[in-house]
VOBA-898773 format. One record per residue (C-alpha): residue number from 0; residue in three letters; x, y, z. Coordinates in steps of 0.1 Angstrom, whole numbers, padded with zeros to 4 digits. Layout:
residues N
@nr NUM, rest Ala, east X, north Y, up Z
...
This chain:
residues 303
@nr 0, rest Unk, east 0000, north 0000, up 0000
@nr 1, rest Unk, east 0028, north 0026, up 0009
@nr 2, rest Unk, east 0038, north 0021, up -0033
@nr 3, rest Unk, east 0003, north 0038, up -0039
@nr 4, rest Unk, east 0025, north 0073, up -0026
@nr 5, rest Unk, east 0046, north 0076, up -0053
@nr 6, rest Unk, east 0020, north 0086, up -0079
@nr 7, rest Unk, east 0005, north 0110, up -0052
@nr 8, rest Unk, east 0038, north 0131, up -0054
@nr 9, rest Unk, east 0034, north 0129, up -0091
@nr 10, rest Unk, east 0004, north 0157, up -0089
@nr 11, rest Unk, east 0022, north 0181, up -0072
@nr 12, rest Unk, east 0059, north 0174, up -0089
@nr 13, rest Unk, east 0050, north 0169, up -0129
@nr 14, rest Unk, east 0056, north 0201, up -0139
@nr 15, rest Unk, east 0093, north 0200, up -0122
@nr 16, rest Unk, east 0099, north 0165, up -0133
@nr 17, rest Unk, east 0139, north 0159, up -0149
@nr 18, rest Unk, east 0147, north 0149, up -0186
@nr 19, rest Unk, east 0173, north 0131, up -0173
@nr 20, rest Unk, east 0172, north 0092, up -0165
@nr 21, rest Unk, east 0168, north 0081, up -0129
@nr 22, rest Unk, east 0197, north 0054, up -0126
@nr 23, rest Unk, east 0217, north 0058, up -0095
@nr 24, rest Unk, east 0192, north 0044, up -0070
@nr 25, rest Unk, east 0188, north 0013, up -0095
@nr 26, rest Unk, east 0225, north 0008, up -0099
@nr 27, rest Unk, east 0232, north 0008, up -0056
@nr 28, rest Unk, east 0201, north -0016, up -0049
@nr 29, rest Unk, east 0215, north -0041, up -0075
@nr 30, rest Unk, east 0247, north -0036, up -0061
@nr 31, rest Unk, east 0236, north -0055, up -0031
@nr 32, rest Unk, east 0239, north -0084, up -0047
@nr 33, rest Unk, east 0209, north -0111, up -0049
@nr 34, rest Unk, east 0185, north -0123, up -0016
@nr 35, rest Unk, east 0193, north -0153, up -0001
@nr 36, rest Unk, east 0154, north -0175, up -0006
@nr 37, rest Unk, east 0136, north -0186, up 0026
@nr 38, rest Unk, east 0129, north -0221, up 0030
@nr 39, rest Unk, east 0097, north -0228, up 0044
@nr 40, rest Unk, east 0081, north -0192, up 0042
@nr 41, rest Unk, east 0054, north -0187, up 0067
@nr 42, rest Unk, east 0022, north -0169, up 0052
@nr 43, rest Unk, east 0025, north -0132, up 0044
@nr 44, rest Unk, east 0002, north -0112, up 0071
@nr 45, rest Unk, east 0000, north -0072, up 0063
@nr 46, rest Unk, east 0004, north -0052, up 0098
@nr 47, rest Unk, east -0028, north -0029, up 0104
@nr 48, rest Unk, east -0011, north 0002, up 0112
@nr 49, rest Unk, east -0020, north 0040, up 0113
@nr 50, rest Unk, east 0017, north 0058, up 0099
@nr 51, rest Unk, east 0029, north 0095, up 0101
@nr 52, rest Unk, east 0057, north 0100, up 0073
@nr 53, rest Unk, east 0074, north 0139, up 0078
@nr 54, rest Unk, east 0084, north 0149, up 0042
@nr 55, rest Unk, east 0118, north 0169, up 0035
@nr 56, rest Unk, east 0142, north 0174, up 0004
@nr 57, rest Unk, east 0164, north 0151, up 0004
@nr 58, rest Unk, east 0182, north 0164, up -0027
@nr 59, rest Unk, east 0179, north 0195, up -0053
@nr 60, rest Unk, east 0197, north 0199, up -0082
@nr 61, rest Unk, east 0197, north 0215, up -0122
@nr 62, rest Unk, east 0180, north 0242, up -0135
@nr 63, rest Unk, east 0147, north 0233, up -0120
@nr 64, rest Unk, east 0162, north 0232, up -0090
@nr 65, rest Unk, east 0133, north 0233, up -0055
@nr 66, rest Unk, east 0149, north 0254, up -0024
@nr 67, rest Unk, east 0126, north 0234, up 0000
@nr 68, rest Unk, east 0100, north 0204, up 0010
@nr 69, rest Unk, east 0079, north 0203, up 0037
@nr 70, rest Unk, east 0048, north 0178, up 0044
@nr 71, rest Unk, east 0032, north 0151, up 0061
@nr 72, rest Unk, east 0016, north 0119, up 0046
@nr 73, rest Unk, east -0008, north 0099, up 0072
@nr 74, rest Unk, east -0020, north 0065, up 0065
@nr 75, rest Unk, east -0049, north 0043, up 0074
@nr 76, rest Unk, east -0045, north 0008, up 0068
@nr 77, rest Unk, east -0068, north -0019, up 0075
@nr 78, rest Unk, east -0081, north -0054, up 0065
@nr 79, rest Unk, east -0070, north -0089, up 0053
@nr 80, rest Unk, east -0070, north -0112, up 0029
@nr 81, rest Unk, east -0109, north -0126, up 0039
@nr 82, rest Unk, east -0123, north -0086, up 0043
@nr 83, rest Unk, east -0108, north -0069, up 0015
@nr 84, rest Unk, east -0080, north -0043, up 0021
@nr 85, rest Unk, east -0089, north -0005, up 0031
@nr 86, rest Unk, east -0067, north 0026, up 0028
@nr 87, rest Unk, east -0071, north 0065, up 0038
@nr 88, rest Unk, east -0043, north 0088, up 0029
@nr 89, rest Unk, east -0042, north 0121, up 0035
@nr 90, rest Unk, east -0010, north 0139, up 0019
@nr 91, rest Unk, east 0004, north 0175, up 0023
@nr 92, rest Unk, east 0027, north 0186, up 0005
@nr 93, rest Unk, east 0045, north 0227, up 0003
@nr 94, rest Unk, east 0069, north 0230, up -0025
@nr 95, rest Unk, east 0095, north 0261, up -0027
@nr 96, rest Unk, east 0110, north 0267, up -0058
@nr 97, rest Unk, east 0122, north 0301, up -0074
@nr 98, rest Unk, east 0114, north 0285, up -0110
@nr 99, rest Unk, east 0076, north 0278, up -0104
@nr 100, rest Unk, east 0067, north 0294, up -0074
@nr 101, rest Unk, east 0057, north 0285, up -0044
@nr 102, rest Unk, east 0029, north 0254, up -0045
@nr 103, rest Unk, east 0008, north 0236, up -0020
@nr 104, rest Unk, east -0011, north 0202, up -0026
@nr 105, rest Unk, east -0033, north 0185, up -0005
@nr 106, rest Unk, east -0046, north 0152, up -0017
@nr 107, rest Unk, east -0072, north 0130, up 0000
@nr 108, rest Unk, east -0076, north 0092, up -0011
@nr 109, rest Unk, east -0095, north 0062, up -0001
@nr 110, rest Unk, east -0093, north 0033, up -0017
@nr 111, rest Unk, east -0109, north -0004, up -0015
@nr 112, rest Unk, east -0088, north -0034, up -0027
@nr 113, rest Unk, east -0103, north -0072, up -0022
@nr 114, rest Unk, east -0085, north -0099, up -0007
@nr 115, rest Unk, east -0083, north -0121, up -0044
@nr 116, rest Unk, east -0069, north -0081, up -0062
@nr 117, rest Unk, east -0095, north -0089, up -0087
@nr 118, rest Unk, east -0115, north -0054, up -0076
@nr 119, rest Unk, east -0105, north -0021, up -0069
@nr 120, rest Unk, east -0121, north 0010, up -0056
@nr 121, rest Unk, east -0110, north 0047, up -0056
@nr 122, rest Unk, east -0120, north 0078, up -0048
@nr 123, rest Unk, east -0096, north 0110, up -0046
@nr 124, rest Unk, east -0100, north 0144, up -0035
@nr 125, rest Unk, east -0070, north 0173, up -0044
@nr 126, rest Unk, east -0068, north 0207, up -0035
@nr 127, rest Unk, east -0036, north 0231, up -0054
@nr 128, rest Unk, east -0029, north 0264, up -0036
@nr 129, rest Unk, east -0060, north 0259, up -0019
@nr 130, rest Unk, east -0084, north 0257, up -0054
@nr 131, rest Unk, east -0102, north 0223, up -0055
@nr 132, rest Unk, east -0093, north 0199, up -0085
@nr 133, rest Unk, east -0123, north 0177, up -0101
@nr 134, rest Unk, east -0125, north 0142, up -0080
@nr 135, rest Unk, east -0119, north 0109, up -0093
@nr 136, rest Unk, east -0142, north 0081, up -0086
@nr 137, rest Unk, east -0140, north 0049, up -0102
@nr 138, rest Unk, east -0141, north 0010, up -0099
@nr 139, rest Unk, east -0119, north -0012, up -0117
@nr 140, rest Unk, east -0112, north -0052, up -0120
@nr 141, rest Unk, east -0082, north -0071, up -0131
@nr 142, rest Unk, east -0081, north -0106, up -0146
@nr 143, rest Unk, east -0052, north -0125, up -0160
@nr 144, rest Unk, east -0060, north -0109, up -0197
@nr 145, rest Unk, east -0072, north -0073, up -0188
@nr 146, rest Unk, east -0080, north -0045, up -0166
@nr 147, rest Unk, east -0114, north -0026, up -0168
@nr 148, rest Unk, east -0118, north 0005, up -0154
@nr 149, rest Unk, east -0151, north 0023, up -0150
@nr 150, rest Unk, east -0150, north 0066, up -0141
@nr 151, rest Unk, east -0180, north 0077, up -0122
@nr 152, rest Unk, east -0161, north 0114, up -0120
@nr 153, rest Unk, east -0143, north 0135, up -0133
@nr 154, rest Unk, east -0169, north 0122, up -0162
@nr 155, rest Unk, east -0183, north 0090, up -0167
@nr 156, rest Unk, east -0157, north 0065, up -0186
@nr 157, rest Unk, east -0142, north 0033, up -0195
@nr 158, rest Unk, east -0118, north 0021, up -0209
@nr 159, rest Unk, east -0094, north -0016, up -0208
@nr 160, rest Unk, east -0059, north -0023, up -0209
@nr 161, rest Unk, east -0047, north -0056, up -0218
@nr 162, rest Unk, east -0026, north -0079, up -0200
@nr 163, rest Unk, east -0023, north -0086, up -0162
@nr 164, rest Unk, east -0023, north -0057, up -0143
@nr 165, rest Unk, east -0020, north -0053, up -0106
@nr 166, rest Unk, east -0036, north -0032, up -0081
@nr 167, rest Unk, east -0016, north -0018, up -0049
@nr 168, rest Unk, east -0017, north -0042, up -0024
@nr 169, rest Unk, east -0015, north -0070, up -0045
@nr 170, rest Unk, east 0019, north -0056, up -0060
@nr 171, rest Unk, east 0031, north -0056, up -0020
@nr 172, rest Unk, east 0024, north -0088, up -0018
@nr 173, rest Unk, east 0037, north -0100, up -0050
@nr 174, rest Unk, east 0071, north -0077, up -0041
@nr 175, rest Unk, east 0071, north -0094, up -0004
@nr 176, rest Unk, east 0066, north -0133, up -0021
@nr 177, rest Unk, east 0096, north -0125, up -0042
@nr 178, rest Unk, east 0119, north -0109, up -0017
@nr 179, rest Unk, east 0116, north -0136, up 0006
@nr 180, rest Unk, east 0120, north -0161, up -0025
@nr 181, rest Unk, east 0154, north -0146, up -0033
@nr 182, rest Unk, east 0141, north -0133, up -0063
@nr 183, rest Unk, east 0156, north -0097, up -0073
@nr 184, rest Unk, east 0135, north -0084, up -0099
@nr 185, rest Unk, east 0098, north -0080, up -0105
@nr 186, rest Unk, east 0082, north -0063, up -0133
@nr 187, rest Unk, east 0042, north -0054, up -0131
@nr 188, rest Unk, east 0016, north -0036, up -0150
@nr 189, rest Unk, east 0005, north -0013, up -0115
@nr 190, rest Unk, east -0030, north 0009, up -0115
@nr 191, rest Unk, east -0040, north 0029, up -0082
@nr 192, rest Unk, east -0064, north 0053, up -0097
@nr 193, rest Unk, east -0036, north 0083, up -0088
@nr 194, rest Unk, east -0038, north 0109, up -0114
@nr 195, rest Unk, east -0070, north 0114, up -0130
@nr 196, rest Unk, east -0074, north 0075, up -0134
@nr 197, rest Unk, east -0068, north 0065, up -0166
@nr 198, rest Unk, east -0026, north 0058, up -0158
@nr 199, rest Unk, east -0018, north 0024, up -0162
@nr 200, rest Unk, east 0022, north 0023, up -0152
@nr 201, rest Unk, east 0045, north -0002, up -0159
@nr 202, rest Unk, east 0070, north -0011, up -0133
@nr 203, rest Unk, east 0103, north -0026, up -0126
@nr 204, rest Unk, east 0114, north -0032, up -0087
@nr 205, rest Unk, east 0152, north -0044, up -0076
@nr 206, rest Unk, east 0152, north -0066, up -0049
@nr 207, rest Unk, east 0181, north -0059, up -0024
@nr 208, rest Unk, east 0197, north -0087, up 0002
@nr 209, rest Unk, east 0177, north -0093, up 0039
@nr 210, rest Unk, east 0187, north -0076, up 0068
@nr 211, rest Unk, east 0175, north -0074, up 0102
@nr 212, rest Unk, east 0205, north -0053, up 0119
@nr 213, rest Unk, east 0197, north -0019, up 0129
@nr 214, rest Unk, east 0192, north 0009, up 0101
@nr 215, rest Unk, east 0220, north 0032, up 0104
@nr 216, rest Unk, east 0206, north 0061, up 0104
@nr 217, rest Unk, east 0200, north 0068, up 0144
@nr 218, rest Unk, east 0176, north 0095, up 0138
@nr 219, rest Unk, east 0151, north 0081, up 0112
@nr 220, rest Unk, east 0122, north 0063, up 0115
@nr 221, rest Unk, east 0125, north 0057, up 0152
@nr 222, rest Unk, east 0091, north 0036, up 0158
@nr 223, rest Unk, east 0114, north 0005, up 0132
@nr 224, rest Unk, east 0137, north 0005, up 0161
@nr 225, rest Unk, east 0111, north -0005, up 0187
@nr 226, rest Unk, east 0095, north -0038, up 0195
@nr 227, rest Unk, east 0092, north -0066, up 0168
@nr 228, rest Unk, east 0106, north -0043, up 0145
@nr 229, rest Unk, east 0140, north -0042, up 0157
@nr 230, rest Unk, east 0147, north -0075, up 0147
@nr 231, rest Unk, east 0123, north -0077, up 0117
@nr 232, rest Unk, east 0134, north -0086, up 0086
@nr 233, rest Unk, east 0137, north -0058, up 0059
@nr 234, rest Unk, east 0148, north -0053, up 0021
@nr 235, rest Unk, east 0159, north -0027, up 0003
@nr 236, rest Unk, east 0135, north -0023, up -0028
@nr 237, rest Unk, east 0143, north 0003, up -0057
@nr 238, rest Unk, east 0109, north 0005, up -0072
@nr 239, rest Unk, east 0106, north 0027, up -0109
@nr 240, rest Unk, east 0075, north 0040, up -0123
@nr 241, rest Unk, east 0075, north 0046, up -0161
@nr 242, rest Unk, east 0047, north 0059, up -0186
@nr 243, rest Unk, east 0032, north 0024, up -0207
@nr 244, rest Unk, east 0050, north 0014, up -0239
@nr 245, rest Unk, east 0077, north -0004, up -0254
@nr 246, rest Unk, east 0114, north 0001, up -0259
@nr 247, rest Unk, east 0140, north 0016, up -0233
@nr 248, rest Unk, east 0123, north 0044, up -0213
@nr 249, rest Unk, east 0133, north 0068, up -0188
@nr 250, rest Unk, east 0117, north 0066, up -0155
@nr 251, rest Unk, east 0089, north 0090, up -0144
@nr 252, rest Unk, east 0103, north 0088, up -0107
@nr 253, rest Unk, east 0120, north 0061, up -0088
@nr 254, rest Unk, east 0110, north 0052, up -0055
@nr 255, rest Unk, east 0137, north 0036, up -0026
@nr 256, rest Unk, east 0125, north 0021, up 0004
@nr 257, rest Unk, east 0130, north -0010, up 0033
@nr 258, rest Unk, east 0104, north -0032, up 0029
@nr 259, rest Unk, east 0097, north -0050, up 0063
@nr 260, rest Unk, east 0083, north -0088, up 0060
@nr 261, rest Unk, east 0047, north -0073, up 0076
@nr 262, rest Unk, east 0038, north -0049, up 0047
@nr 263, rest Unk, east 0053, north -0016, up 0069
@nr 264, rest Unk, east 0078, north 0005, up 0045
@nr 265, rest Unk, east 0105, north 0028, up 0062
@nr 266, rest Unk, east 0134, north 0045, up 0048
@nr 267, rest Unk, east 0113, north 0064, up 0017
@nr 268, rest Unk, east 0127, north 0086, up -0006
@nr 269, rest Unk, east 0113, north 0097, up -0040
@nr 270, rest Unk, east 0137, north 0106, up -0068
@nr 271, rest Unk, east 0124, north 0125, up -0100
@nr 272, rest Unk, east 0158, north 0135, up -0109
@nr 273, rest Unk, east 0162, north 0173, up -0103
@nr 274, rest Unk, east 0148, north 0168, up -0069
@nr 275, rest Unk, east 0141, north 0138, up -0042
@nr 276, rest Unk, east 0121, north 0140, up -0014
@nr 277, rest Unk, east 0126, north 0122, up 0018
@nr 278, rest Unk, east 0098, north 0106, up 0042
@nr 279, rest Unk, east 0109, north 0101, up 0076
@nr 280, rest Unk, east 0086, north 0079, up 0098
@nr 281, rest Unk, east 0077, north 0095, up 0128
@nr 282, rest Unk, east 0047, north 0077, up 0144
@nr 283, rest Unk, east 0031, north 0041, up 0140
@nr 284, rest Unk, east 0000, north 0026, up 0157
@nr 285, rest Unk, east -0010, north -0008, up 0155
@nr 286, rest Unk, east -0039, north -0021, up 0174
@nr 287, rest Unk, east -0037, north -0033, up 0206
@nr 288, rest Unk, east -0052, north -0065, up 0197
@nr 289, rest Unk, east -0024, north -0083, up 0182
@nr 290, rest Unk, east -0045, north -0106, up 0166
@nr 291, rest Unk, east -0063, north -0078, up 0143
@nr 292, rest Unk, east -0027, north -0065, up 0137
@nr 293, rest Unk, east -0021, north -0098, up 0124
@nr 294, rest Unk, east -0050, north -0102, up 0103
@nr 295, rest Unk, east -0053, north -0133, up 0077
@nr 296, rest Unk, east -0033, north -0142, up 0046
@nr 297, rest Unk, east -0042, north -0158, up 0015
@nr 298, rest Unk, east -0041, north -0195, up 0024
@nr 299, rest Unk, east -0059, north -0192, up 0053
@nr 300, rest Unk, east -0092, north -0175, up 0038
@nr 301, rest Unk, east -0092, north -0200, up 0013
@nr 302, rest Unk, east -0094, north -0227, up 0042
């Protein structure tokens, strides 16, 4: 679920995104070297959890260069692979630059995913400097030859694209499956109704080696270094988004982050070449009932 962000930073960042190809995350995640598989993988379970990510630029460079980021992205996550999957994000984000101005965006989404990924829901509210954008509303469903998306707002629409395409938390699952296979690569057709709901993006993620040591980076995401998480298993993902089509392609943006075995992501940064911005995890609630945290996994609704 935390991949659905990356497209959220797309409203407020396209006009500022670089020419330039988005490589140098890529390269240092492959560099890792490939995962070691798990034998005997227990069920993947995705953690409940209510997270608070502080936003800051993390880099700024070119001629489109941004003097500053600040923000806050809050998250609502809920569900299982019996219920369906629920998510509320709420996303502001202030943008300095001396190019375009100063810009503010604040983005509302909900979203409905079932426990199979065969059926999507979405809904998205966006305001820009404080001036409302049209919503998107829409349903969509994914089958092994096509995805079918249906726009109740901006205007009513439809439209298919072919192939298998995933929606957001099925992606995190099929990124967790892999990681703890060994594998280190996954490519997937992705839709998450960002934009104005018609983006279909095609995606490539590089799997980096396991780790459960401490992060180095003392003042970051401090709720990872408490409880279960300190000694939770974690990989290093390099995720890139790119516009549909064929041939070599440059990136849109390229999204870094730990992936922890429970579906929690720490460690974000978002790269769209002349800038990056950085998303520090500053509060996580679970539920007190550890066995809601828990929730159910694939095998066991199927039971």
């Amino acid at each position: 679920m935390r991949l659905r962000l990356a497209p959220a930073f797309l409203i407020l960042a396209a006009p500022l995104l670089a020419t330039g190809a988005v490589t140098s995350a890529v390269t240092g995640a492959a560099a890792a070297g490939p995962a070691a598989p798990v034998p005997d993988e227990a069920p993947i379970h995705l953690t409940n959890h209510r997270a608070v990510y502080d936003l800051s630029l993390a880099k700024s460079e070119g001629t489109r260069a941004v003097e500053g980021v600040r923000g806050r992205i809050v998250i609502d996550f809920s569900g299982d692979a019996c219920r369906g999957f629920t998510m509320q994000t709420r996303q502001v984000t202030l943008l300095d630059s001396s190019e375009s101005g100063n810009r503010t965006s604040d983005l509302r989404n909900t979203t409905f995913e079932s426990g199979d990924g065969a059926n999507f829901r979405f809904r998205t509210a966006t305001l820009m400097n404080n001036a409302p954008s049209p919503p998107v509303d829409g349903t969509a469903e994914a089958t092994a030859q096509a995805l079918t998306v249906k726009l109740k707002e901006p205007k009513r629409a439809e439209f298919q694209s072919a192939g298998e395409v995933f929606f957001p938390v099925r992606h995190m699952i099929r990124l967790l499956k892999a990681a703890k296979a060994g594998e280190t690569t996954v490519s997937a057709k992705v839709f998450d109704g960002s934009d104005d709901g018609r983006k279909v993006y095609d995606t490539l993620a590089v799997i980096g080696r396991a780790s459960a040591a401490p992060a180095a980076e003392a003042e970051r995401d401090k709720p990872l270094r408490e409880g279960d998480f300190a000694s939770m298993r974690r990989w290093p993902v390099t995720l890139s988004y790119f516009t549909a089509g064929e041939g070599e392609r440059t990136p849109i943006y390229t999204l870094t982050f730990d992936l922890y075995e429970n579906g929690v992501s720490g460690r974000l940064n978002l790269d769209y070449g002349d800038f990056a911005i950085s998303g520090n995890l500053t509060q996580l609630d679970l539920p007190k009932d550890k066995e809601k945290d828990k929730g159910k996994g694939e095998a066991e609704c199927r039971r």
